[in-house]
C-alpha positions in Angstrom: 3.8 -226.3 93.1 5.3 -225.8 89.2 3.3 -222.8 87.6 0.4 -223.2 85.6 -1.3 -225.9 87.7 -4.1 -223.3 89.7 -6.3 -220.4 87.5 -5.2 -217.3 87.8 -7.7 -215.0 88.2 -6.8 -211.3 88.1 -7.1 -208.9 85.7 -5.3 -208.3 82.9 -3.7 -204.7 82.5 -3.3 -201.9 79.4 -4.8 -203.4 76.5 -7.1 -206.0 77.4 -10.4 -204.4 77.6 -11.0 -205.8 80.7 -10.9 -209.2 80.2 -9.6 -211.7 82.5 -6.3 -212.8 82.0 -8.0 -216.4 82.2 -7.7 -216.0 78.6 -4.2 -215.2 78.3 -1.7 -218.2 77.6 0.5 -219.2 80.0 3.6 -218.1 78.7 2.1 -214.5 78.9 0.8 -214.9 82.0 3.9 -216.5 83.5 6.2 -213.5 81.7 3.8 -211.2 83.6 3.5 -212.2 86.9 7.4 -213.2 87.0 7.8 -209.1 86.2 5.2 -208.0 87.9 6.6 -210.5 91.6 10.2 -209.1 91.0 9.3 -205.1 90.5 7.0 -205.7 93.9 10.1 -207.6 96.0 12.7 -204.4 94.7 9.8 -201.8 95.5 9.6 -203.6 98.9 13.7 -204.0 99.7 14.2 -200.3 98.7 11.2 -198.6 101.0 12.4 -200.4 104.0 13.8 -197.8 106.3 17.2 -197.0 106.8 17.4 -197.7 110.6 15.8 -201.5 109.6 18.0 -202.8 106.8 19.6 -204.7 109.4 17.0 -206.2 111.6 16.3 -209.5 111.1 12.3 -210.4 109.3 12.3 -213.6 111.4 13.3 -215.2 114.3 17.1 -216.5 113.3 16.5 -215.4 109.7 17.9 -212.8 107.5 17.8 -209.2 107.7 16.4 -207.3 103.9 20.2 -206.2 103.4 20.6 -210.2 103.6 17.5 -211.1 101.8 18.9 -208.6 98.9 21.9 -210.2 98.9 20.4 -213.9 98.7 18.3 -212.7 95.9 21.2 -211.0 94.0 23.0 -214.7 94.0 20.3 -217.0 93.3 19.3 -214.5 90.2 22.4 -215.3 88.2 21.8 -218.9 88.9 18.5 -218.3 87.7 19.9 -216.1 84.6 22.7 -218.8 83.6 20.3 -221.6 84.1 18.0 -219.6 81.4 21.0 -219.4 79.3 21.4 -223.1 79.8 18.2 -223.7 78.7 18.8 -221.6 75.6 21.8 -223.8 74.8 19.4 -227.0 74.8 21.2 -228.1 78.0 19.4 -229.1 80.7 20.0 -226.3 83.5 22.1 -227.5 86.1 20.2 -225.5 88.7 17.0 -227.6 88.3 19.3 -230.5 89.8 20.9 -228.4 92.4 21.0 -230.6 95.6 18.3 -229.7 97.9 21.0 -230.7 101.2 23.6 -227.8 100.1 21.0 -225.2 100.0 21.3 -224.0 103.6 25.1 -223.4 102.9 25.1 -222.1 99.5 22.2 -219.4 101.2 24.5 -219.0 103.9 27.7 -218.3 101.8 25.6 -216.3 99.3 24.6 -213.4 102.1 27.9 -213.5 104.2 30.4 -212.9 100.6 27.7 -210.4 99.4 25.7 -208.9 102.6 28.4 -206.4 103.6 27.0 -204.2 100.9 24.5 -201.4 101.6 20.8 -202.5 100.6 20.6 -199.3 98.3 24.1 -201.5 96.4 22.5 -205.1 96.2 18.9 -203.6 94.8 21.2 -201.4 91.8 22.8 -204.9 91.5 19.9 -206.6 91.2 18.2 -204.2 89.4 20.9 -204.7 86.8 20.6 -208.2 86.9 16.6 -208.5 86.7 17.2 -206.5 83.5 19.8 -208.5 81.9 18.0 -211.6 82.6 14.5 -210.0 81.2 16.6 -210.1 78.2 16.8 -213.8 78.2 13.5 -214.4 79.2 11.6 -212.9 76.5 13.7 -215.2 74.4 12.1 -218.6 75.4 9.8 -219.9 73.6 6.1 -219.4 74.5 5.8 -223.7 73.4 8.3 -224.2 76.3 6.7 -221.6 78.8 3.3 -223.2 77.6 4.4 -227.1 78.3 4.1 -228.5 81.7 6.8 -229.5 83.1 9.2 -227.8 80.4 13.0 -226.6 82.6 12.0 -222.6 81.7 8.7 -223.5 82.9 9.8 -224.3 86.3 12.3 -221.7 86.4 10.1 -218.6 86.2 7.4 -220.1 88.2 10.4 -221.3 91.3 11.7 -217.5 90.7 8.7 -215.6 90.8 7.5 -217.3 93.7 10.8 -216.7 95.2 10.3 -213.3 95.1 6.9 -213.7 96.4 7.9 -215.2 99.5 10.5 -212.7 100.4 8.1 -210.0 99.5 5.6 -211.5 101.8 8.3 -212.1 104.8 8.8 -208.2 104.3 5.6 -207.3 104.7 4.9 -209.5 107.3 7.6 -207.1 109.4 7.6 -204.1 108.4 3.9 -203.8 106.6 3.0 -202.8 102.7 5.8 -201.0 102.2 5.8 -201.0 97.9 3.6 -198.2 96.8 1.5 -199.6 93.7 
């Protein structure tokens, strides 16, 4: 589901008074929850214990050293589809093909998962930062607009992070301190 299209109904933090962030545009609130999604996954990857970086969060699916590392690759296709997007070109990840994902995930955590976890979060760290850059350049109009390509981007990523945050949990328990 593209972001924007169910209320979000949590409170707004510092400076609101209080007020729901109901009142909030939705380039704010998606610029805020896509920071707020990606501080909670690297909080999460980097309180998972030593002797578990390798143990798989699912049946058959990837341990967090490999969830880092799947994150770490699909956030510079996020970034350079943001650049693309800056450009006025239609990001090419918005048509990636859905039958090559499995591989390209596959690839992504075998070339980069032989890393320590402590490694793939500084990378991504670094990463997340760089592309924050970019994102506080997009237009609020295009952040605003249904449907707009940065629109979908932000809302795909932070619920990205979401789900790998919540696959975490699920195994090892609240691990992010708030």
């Amino acid at each position: 589901m593209p972001f924007g299209r169910r209320t979000v109904g949590r409170k707004a933090d510092g400076g609101s008074g209080g007020r729901s962030d109901r009142a909030w545009s939705d380039a704010r609130r998606l610029r805020y929850w896509w920071q707020a999604e990606r501080e909670l996954l690297l909080k999460t990857l980097a309180a998972v214990p030593d002797d578990a970086v390798d143990i798989e969060i699912e049946e058959g699916g990837w341990s967090p050293k490999g969830m880092a590392a799947h994150r770490l690759f699909w956030e510079a296709e996020e970034r350079a589809a943001i650049e693309e997007h800056l450009g006025d070109t239609f990001p090419t990840l918005l048509d990636f093909p859905t039958r090559r994902i499995d591989s390209t995930n596959a690839a992504a955590v075998a070339s980069l998962g032989d890393r320590r976890l402590s490694a793939l979060i500084r990378a991504l760290q670094d990463l997340r930062e760089r592309t924050a850059i970019l994102v506080e350049r997009l237009p609020d109009e295009h952040l605003n607009a249904q449907g707009n390509p940065a629109r979908i981007l932000l809302g795909v990523a932070l619920e990205h992070d979401r789900e790998h945050r919540r696959q975490l949990e699920s195994r090892f328990g609240a691990l992010a301190e708030d």
